[in-house]
C-alpha positions in Angstrom: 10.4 3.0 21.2 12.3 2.3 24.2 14.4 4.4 25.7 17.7 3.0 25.5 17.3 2.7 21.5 15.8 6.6 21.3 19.5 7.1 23.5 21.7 4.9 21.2 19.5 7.2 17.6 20.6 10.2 19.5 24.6 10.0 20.3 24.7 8.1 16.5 26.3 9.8 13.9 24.4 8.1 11.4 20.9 9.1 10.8 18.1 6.9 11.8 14.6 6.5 10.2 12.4 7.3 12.9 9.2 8.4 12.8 6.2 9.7 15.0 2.5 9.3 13.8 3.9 8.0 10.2 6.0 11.6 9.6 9.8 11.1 9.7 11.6 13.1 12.5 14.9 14.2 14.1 15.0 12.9 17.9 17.2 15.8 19.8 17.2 14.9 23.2 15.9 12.1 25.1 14.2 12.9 28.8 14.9 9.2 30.1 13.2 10.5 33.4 10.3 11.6 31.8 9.9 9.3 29.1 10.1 11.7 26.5 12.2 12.8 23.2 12.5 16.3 21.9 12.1 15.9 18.2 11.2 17.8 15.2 9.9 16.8 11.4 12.9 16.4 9.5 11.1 19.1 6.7 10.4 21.4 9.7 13.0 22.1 11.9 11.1 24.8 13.3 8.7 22.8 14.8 10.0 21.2 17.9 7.8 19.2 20.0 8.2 16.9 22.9 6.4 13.4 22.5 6.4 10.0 24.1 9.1 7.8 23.4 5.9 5.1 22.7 5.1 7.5 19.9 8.3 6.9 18.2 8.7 4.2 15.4 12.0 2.9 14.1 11.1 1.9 10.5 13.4 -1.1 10.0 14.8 -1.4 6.2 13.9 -5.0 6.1 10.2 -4.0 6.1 8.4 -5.8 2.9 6.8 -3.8 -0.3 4.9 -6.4 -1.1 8.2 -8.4 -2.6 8.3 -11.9 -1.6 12.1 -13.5 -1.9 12.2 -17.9 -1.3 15.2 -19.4 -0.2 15.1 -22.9 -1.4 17.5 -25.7 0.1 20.4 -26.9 -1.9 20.8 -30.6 -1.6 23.9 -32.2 -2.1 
């Protein structure tokens, strides 16, 4: 993940789905400087770690299941 988009997750109000070796996490606080993210499982806030920020994954909501959708063009 890239820095400026771990920035933008942070100061968000809404929750992003981020994750960081396929668990989903809470970013804290980015270290642009260093290139890392304070972040913690989002089932265990007790457990803060600092990562990479390229060990961060923004799971996108238009990701496939497996369910294939076909436009087809309407001709006139």
């Amino acid at each position: 993940m890239n820095t400026q988009r771990a920035q933008e997750i942070t100061a968000s109000p809404v929750m992003a789905n981020v994750t960081c070796d396929g668990v989903p996490i809470y970013i804290q606080h980015v270290d642009a400087d260093a290139g890392t993210a304070r972040i913690y499982p989002l089932d265990q806030p007790g457990e803060e770690q600092t990562v990479a920020l390229s060990s961060l994954t923004e799971v996108s909501p238009f990701q496939s299941d497996g369910i294939s959708m076909l436009c087809t063009p309407q001709h006139e």
